[in-house]
C-alpha positions as CSV (number, residue, x, y, z in Angstrom):
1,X,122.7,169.9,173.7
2,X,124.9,167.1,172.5
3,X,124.6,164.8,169.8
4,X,124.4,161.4,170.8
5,X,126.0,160.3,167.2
6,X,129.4,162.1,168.8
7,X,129.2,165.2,166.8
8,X,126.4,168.3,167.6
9,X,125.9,171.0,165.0
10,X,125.9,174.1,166.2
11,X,124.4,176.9,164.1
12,X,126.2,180.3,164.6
13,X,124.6,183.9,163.0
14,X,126.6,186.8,164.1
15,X,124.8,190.8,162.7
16,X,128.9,191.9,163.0
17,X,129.4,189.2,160.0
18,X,126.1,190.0,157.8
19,X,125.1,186.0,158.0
20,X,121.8,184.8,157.0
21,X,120.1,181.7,157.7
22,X,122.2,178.3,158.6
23,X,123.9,176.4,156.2
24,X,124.1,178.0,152.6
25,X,127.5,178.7,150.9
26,X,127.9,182.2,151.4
27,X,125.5,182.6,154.4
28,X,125.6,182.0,158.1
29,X,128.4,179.9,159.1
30,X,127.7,176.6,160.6
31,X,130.4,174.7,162.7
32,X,130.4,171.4,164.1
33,X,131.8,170.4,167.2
34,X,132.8,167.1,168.3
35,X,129.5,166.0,170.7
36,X,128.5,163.4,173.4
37,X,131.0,162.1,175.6
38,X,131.9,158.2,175.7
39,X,130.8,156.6,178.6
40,X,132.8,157.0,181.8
41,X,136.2,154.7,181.2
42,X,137.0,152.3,183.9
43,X,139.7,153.5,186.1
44,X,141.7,151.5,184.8
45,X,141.2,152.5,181.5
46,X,144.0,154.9,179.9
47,X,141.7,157.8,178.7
48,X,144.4,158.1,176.1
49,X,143.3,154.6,174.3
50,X,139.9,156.6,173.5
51,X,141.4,158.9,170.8
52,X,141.7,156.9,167.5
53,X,142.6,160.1,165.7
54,X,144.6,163.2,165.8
55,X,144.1,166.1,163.3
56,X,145.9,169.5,163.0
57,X,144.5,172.3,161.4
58,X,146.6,175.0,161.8
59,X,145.4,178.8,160.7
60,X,147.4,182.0,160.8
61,X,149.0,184.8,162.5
62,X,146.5,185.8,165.5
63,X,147.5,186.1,169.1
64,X,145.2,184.8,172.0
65,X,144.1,188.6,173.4
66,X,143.3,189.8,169.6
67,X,141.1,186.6,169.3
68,X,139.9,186.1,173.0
69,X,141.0,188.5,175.1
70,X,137.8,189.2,176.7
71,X,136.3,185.5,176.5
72,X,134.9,184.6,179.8
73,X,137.3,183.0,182.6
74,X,140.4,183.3,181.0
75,X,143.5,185.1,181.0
76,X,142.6,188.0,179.0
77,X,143.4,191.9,178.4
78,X,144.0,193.2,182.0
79,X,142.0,195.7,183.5
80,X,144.9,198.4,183.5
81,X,146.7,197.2,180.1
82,X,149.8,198.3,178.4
83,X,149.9,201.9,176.7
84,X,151.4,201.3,173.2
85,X,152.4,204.8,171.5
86,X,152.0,206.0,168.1
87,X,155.0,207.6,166.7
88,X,153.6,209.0,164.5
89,X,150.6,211.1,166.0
90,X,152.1,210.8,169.4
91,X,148.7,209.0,170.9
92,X,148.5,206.3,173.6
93,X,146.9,203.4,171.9
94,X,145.2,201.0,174.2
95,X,143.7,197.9,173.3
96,X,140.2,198.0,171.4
97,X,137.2,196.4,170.0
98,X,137.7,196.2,166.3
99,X,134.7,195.2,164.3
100,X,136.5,195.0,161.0
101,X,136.6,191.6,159.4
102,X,140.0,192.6,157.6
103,X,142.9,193.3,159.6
104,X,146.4,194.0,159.0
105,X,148.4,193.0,161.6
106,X,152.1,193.7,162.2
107,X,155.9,192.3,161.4
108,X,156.4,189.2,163.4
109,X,160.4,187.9,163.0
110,X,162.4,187.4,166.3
111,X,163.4,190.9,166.4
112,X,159.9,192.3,165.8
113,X,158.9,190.3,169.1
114,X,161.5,191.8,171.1
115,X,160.7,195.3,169.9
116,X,157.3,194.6,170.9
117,X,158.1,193.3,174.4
118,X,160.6,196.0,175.0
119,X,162.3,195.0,177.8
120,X,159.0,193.8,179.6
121,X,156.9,197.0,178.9
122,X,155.2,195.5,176.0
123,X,154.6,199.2,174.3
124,X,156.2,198.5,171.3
125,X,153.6,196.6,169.2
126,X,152.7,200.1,167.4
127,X,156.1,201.1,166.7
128,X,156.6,197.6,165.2
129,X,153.9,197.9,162.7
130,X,154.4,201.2,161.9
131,X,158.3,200.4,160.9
132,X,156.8,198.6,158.3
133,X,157.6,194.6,156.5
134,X,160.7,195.6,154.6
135,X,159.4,199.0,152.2
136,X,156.3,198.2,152.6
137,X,153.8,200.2,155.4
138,X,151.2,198.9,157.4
139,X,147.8,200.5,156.0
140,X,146.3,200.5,159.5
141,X,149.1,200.0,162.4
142,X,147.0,201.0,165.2
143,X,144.9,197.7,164.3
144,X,147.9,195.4,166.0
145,X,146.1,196.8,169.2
146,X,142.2,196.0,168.1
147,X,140.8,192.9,169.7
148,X,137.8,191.0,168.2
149,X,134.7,189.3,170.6
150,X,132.5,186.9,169.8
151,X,130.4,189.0,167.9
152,X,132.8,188.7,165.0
153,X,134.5,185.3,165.7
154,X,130.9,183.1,166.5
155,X,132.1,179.7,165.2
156,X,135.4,180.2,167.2
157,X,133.2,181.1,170.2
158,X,130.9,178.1,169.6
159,X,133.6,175.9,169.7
160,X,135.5,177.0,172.8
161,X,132.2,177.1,175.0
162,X,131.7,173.4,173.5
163,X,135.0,172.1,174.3
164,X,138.5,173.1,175.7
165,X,140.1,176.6,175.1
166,X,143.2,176.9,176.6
167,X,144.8,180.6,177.3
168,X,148.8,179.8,178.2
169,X,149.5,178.3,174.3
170,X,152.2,179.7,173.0
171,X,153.6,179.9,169.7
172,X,156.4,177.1,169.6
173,X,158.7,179.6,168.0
174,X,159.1,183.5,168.3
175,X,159.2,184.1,164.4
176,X,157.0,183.9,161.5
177,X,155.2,180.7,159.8
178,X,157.7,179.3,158.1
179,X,159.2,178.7,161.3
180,X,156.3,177.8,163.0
181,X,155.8,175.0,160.5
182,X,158.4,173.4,160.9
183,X,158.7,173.5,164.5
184,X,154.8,172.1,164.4
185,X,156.3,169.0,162.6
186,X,160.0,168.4,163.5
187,X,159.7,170.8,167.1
188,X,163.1,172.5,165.3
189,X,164.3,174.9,162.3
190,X,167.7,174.5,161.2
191,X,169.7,175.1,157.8
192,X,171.8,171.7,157.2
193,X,175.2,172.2,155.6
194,X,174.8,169.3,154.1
195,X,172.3,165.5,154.0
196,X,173.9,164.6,157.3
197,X,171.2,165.3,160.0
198,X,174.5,166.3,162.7
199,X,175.6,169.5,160.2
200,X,172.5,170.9,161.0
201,X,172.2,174.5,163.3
202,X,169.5,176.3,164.8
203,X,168.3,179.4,162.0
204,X,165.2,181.4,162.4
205,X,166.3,182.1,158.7
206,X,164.5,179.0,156.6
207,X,163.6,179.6,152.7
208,X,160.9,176.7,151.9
209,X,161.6,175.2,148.6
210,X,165.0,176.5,148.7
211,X,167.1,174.3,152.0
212,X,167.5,170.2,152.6
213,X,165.9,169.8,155.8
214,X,168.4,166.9,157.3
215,X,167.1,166.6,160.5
216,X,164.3,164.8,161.9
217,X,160.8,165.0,161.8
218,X,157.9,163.7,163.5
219,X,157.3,161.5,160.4
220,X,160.3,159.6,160.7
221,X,158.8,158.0,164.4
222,X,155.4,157.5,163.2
223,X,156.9,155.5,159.5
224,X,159.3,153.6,162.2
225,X,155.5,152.7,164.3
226,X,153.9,151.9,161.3
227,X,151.4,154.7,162.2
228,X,149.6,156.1,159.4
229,X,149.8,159.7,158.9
230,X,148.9,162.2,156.0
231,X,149.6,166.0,155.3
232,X,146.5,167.6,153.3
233,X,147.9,170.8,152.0
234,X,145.7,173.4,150.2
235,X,147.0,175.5,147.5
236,X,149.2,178.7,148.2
237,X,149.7,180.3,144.6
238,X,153.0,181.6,143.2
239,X,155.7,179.8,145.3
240,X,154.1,179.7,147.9
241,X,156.1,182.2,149.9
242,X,154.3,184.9,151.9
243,X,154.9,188.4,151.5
244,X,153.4,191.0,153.9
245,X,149.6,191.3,153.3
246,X,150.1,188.9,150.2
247,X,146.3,188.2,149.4
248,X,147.9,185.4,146.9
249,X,144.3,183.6,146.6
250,X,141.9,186.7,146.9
251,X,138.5,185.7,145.9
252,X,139.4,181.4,146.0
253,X,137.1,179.6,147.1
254,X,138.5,176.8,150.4
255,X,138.5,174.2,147.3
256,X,141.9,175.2,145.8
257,X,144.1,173.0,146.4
258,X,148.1,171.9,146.4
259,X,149.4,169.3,143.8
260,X,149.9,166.8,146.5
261,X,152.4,164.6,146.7
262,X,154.1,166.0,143.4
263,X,154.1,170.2,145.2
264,X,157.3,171.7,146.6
265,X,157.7,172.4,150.0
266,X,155.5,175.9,151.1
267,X,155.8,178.1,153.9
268,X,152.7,176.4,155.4
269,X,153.9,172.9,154.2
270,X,157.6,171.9,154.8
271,X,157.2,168.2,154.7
272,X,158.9,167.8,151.1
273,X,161.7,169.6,152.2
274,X,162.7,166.7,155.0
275,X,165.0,164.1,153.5
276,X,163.4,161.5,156.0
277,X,159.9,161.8,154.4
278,X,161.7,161.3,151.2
279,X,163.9,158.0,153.0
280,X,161.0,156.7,154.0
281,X,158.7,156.8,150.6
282,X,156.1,158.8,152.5
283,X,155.7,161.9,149.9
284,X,152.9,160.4,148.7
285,X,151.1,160.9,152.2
286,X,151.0,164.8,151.5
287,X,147.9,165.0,149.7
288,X,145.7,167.8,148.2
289,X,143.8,169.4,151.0
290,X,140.3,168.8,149.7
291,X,140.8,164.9,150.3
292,X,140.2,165.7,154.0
293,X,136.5,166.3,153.9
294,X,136.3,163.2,151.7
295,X,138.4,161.4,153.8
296,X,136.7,161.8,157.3
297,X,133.1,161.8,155.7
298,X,133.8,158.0,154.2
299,X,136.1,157.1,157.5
300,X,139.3,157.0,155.9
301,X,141.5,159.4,157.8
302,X,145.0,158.0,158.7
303,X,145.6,158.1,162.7
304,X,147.7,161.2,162.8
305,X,146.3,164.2,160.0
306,X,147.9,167.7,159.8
307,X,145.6,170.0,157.6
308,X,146.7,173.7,156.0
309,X,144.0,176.0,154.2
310,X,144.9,178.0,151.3
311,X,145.1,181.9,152.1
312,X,141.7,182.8,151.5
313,X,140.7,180.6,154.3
314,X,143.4,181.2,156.9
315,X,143.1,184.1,158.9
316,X,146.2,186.1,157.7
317,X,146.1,189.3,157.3
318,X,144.6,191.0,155.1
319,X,142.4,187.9,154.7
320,X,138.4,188.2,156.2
321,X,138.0,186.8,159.3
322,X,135.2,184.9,157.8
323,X,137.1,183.0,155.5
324,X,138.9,181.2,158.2
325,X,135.8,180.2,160.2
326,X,133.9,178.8,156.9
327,X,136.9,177.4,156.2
328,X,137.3,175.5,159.6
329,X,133.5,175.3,159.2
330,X,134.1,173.0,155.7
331,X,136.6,170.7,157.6
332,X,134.3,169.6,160.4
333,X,131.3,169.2,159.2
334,X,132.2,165.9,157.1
335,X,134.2,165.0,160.2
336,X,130.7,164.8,161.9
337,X,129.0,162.8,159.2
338,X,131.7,160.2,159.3
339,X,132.7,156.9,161.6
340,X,135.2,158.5,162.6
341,X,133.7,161.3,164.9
342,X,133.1,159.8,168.2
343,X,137.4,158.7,168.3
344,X,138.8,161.9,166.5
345,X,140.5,164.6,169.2
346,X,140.9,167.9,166.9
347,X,143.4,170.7,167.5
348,X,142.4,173.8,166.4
349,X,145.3,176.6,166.3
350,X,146.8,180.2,164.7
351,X,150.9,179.2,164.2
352,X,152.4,182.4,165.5
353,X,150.9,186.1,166.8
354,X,151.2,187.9,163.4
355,X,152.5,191.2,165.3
356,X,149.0,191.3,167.3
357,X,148.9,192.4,170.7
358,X,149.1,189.8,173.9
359,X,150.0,190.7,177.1
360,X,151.8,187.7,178.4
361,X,155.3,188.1,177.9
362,X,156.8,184.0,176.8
363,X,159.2,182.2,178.6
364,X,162.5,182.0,176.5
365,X,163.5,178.4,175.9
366,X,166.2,177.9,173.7
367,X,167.0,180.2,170.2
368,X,164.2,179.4,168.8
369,X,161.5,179.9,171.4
370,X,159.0,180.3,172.6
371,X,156.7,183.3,171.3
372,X,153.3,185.3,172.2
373,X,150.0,183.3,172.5
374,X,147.8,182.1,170.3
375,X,144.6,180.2,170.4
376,X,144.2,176.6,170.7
377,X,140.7,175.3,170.7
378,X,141.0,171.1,171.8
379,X,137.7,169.7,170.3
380,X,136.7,166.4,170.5
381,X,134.2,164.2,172.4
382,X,136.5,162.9,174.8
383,X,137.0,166.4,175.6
384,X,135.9,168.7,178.6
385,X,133.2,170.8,177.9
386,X,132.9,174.5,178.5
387,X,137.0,174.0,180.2
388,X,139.4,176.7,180.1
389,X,143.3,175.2,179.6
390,X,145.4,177.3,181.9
391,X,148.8,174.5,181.6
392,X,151.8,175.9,179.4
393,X,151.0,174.6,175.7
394,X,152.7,174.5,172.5
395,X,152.8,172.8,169.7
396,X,155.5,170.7,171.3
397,X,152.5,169.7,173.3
398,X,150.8,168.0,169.7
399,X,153.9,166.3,169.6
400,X,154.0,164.5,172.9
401,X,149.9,163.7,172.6
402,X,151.3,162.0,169.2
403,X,154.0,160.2,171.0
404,X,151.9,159.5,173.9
405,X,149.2,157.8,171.7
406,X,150.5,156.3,168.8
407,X,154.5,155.8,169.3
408,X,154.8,154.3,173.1
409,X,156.2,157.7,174.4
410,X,159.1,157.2,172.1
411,X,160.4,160.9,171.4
412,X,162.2,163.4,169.2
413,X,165.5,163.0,170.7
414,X,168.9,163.0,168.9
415,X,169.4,159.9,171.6
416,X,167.0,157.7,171.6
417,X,164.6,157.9,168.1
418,X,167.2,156.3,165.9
419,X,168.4,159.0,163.4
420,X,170.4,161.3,165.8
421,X,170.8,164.7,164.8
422,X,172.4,168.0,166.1
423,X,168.8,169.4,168.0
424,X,170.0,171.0,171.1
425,X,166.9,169.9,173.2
426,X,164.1,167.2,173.6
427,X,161.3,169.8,173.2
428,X,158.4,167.7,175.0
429,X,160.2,167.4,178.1
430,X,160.7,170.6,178.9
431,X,160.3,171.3,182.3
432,X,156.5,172.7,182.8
433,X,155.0,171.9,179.4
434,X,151.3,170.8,180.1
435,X,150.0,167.8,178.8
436,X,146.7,167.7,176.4
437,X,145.6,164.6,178.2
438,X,144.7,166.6,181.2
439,X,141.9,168.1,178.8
440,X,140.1,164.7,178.3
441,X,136.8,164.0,180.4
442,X,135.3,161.4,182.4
């Protein structure tokens, strides 16, 4: 049942994971999920006025049929699904129940995608993985086709069945995370030719650390609304670029964390790259990400919160599954001790499909998008409970519930925002994107 304080702890032991008892570091994991519902608002009441805050976390790399492909009710693995071949033993690889906490996953650029749709037969997610990232070879390709249940993902589970799962979310772009990130905080990627926000064009192509991002970013709207927003980074060592199966923080502990305001721009955190952030005198507001459990414990979180783990806790490849679900298990938990449970709406989502099998082919929007399914858990108390999502989502979707809330459905649009730039579309008006309001409860 619900807690009436807004927040209910679950307790979830799963034999697949070797857990023990609830609640010690290195045991069972134990997830919170946002709890009671408010009462009934009047009907005149805009349900959106009940969210006070928005948070982010965003993990890594997992499609929605390798995660929950045979949850209950949703749009999962079909009953006759696609046959992917193995070139190299000539097999017909269907999909399959892996029990491994470590997987590897497959190359995921724009080309990689279309290899693996192959012209709608979706056979090629084998052949993908087994062409390898660059030189290097995929230990285990046959893995892009292995599925997990709830038997290995039980805080994921607990948190779906307790809130809002919804099975048509697509990654906002069809390449890798870099991508992804920015397109989760600017609903773009471009390389600039120079500071002037018009030079920029479309490039799926975008070194971190190494290009002025000149266009604009979500940021610039919620500085211009006086909304208060941070970006709680944890650390990513090296440069924080990813290589294939790059275990850069094997064996770290969730409380590494970035250098804050002072850290270059990461694959996973592009905000220092974006001249407006600078403009504004907002670097500051990207902060180590261990100040977020302090932060919603004591009440302090800003109204819009984005929140990136370090690789241990992440869910990329070749990363334990595990990892990401104590991980997401750290960040809640405070969340439910603090004020600030009963008006936070948390969205809980993998940035792009990692090479990972899904069997909905996505609808093609512009150059940059959009590309296979991932998982997007809505938790909250405002929330429906037990409610599978089946409206078109992105991350564009985030976007709008920002503008919606905090900015008076003022947009990212080269027209209207006040810092024009050269983005070819308004990304949260596209024609058929769902709306996350429709996933809030009486």
């Amino acid at each position: 049942m619900r807690s009436s304080t807004g927040l209910a702890l679950i307790c979830a032991t799963a034999l697949a994971l070797a857990l023990a008892a609830c609640g010690g570091a290195g045991g069972a994991v134990t997830t919170s999920v946002l709890g009671n519902p408010h009462p009934s608002p009047s009907p005149s009441q805009n349900p959106l006025s009940r969210i006070q805050h928005i948070v982010i976390i965003e993990l890594e790399n997992r499609s929605f049929d390798s995660y929950f492909g045979t949850y209950p009710g949703v749009n999962g693995i079909p009953p006759n699904p696609n046959c992917n071949p193995d070139p190299k033993t000539g097999q017909c690889i269907l999909p399959w129940h892996n029990t491994n906490l470590i997987n590897y996953g497959g190359p995921h650029s724009t080309s990689d995608m279309f290899n693996d749709i192959d012209g709608g037969k979706l056979d090629g997610f084998i052949k993908s993985a087994e062409s390898g990232f660059g030189g290097f070879q995929d230990p285990s390709p046959d893995d892009v086709m292995g599925y997990h249940t709830c038997a290995e993902l039980p805080v994921y589970c607990n948190l779906a069945a307790a809130n809002t799962l919804a099975d048509n979310h697509f990654a906002a772009s069809n390449t890798w995370s870099a991508i992804a990130h920015l397109y989760l905080v600017s609903a773009w990627s471009a390389k600039c030719a120079s500071s002037d926000p018009m030079s920029c064009a479309y490039s799926g192509n975008v070194t971190l650390g190494q290009n002025d991002l000149a266009w604009t970013d979500i940021t610039w709207l919620l500085h211009k609304h006086n909304v208060s927003w941070k970006f709680y980074a944890f650390k990513l060592a090296g440069n924080g670029q990813l290589g294939p199966f790059n275990r850069q923080n094997d064996g770290e502990e969730p409380s590494g964390e970035s250098l804050g305001s002072g850290a270059p721009a990461t694959d996973w955190n592009p905000l220092p790259d974006f001249d407006d952030v600078s403009q504004d005198g907002e670097l500051a507001n990207i902060v180590p990400g261990g100040n977020f459990p302090l932060d919603a414990k004591a009440g302090l979180l800003p109204s819009v919160s984005w929140v990136t783990p370090s690789f241990w806790g992440s869910d990329h490849p070749a990363e334990s599954i595990q990892g990401g679900q104590t991980f997401v298990t750290d960040m809640l938990r405070p969340l439910e001790k603090g004020p600030d449970a009963s008006s936070t709406i948390v969205l809980l989502t993998w940035d792009e499909w990692g090479g990972f099998y899904d069997h909905v082919i996505p609808i093609q929007i512009d150059q940059g998008g959009y590309g296979f399914r991932t998982p997007l858990i809505i938790i909250g108390p405002m929330v429906k409970h037990g409610f599978i999502d089946h409206q078109l989502l992105t991350s564009d979707s985030y976007l709008k519930l920002i503008e919606d809330r905090f900015l008076g459905g003022d947009r990212l649009d080269p027209v209207t925002d006040g810092r024009p730039d050269s983005r070819p579309d308004v990304r949260e008006t596209q024609p058929g994107l769902g709306d996350i309001v429709n996933d809030l409860g009486p």
